[in-house]
N, C-alpha and C positions, 0 to 999 in steps of 0.2 A: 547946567548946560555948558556953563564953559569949563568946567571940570570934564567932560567927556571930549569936548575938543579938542583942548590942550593934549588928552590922550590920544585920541586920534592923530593929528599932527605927529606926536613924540614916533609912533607907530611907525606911520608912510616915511618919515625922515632915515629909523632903522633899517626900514624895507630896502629903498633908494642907495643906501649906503653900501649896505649889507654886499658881498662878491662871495663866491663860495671858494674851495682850494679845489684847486685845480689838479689832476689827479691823470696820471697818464692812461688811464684807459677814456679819458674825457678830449683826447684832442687825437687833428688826427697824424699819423704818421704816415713818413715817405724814406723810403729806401731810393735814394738817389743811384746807386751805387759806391759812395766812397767806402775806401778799404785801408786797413792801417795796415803799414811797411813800416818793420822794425829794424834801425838800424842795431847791429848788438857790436858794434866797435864803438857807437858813441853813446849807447844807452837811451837813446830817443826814436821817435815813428813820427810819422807822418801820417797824413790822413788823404789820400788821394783818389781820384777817380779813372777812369780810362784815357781820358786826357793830359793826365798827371796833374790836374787841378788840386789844390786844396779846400778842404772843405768838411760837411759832418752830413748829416741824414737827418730833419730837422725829427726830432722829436722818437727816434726809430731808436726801442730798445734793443740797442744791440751793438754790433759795430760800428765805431764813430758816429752814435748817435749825438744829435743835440738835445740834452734832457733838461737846458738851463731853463727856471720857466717851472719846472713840475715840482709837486708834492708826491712823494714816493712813500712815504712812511707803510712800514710793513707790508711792502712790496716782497714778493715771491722773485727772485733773483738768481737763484743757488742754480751755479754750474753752467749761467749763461758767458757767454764771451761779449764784452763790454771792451773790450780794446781799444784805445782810442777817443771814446766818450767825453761829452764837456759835459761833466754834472757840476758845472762851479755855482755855489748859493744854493743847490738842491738838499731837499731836507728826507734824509734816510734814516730818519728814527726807528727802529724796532727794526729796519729791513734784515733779509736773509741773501746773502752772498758767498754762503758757504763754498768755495771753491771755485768762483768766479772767476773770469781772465780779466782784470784791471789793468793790464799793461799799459805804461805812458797815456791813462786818463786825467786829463784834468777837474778836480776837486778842489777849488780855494773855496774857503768858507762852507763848507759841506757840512752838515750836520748827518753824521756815523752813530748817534748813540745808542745806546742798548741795540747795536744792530749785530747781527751774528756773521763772522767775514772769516771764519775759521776757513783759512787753506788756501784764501783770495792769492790772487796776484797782481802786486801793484808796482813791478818793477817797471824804474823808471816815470813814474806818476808824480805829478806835481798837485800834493794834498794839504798844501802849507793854509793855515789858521781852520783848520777844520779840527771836529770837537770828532772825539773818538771815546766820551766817555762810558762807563760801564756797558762797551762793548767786549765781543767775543773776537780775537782776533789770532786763537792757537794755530802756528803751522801759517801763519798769512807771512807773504814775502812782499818787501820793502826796498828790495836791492836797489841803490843808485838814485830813490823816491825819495823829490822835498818834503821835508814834516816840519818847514820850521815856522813855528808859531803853532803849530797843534797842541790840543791839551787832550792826554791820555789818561783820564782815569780812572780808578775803579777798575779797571780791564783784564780782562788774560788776555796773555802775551807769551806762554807757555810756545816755546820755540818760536818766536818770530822771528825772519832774518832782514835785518836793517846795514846789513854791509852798504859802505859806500854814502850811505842815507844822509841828509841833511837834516840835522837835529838843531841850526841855531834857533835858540828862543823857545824849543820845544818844551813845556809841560810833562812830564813823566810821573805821575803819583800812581805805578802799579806795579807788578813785582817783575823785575829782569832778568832773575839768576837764570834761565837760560835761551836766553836771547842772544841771538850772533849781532854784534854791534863792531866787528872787524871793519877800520878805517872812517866810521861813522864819525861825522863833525859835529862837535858842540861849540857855543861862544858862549860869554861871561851871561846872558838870559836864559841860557837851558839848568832847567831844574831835572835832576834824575832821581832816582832811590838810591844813591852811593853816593861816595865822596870820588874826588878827581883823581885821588889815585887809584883807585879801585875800576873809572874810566878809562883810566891809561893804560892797566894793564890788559884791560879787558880786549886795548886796541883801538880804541878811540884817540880822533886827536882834536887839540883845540885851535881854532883858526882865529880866534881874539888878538894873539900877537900879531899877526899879519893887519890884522883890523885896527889894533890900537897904533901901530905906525903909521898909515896911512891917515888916523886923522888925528895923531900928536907926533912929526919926524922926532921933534924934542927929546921926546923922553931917553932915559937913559936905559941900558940893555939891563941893571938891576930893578929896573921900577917894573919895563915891562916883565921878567922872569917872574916879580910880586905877582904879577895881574894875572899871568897865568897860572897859577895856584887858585884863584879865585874861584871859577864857574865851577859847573856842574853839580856840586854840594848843593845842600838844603838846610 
């Protein structure tokens, strides 16, 4: 008898506990109106309403939606305009975004993986510590978008353009040979598939010497020229 109780109890304790994932067809949404305004002199938007209010649509996939909060995984996505969006801490595993407007969305901490973003657009998007593992990402643009602290692996990357991009601290274990990476920044934490000169010439540059002055004036101008040899290798 108290073998069945003890079970009983264990039961109702997992039941009480137990919350399910919350899944965006499960809450509900509101198009408030905001609408995102691109500036393209400074590479940012905004998210505004009729008012010129700031703000997001809580929960509305779509333009400056708020999607913080959901479980997206293998969500159907492909060719919606998302511009604007705060998916920060949203989990997009397996999702489809093939050809998506991502423009200036925020994504920290996002989970991308095995999700398919061939042709996305996430110019100007701040996506820094989000996992972008053995994802699909051919033909996806990066222009002027934080990536730093992302780890990218396993990936295609067959023609990305990461011009402008912020890559310190970035993860990079996939193949880059043709990826546009014109004026992309790396620091002494980014790992790439090439060595730093092969970075350089590609048109990358390193922003660690600005970094290493600022928190050693000391050093001397041969220590730091050493330091800048360092990053970007593996």
């Amino acid at each position: 008898m108290k073998k069945n109780l003890l079970t009983l109890t264990t039961i109702l304790v997992l039941i009480s506990s137990w919350s399910p994932l919350v899944k965006a067809d499960d809450v509900a949404s509101k198009d408030l109106g905001f609408r995102f305004h691109w500036d393209s002199n400074t590479n940012t938007g905004r998210c505004l309403n009729n008012e010129n209010k700031e703000g997001y649509n809580p929960h509305f996939v779509g333009i400056c939606g708020d999607l913080r909060g959901l479980k997206m995984n293998n969500e159907d996505l492909n060719g919606l305009d998302l511009s604007g969006a705060n998916f920060d801490g949203v989990s997009l595993k397996g999702a489809k975004l093939n050809g998506a407007n991502l423009r200036g969305v925020r994504a920290t901490g996002t989970d991308f993986s095995k999700a398919d973003i061939n042709g996305a657009n996430f110019d100007g998007a701040i996506v820094s510590g989000s996992l972008f593992n053995r994802s699909r990402l051919n033909g996806a643009r990066f222009i002027g978008a934080n990536l730093s602290g992302c780890k990218i692996k396993e990936s295609q990357l067959h023609g990305i353009q990461m011009q402008n991009a912020n890559l310190g601290g970035t993860d990079i274990d996939s193949e880059l040979k043709t990826a546009n990476l014109l004026n992309a920044t790396y620091t002494i934490g980014t790992v790439l598939p090439f060595e730093i000169a092969e970075a350089q010439k590609r048109g990358m540059k390193s922003i660690q010497v600005e970094m290493s002055v600022v928190k050693n004036p000391t050093k001397d101008s041969d220590s730091l020229k050493k330091e800048e040899r360092q990053p970007a290798g593996r």
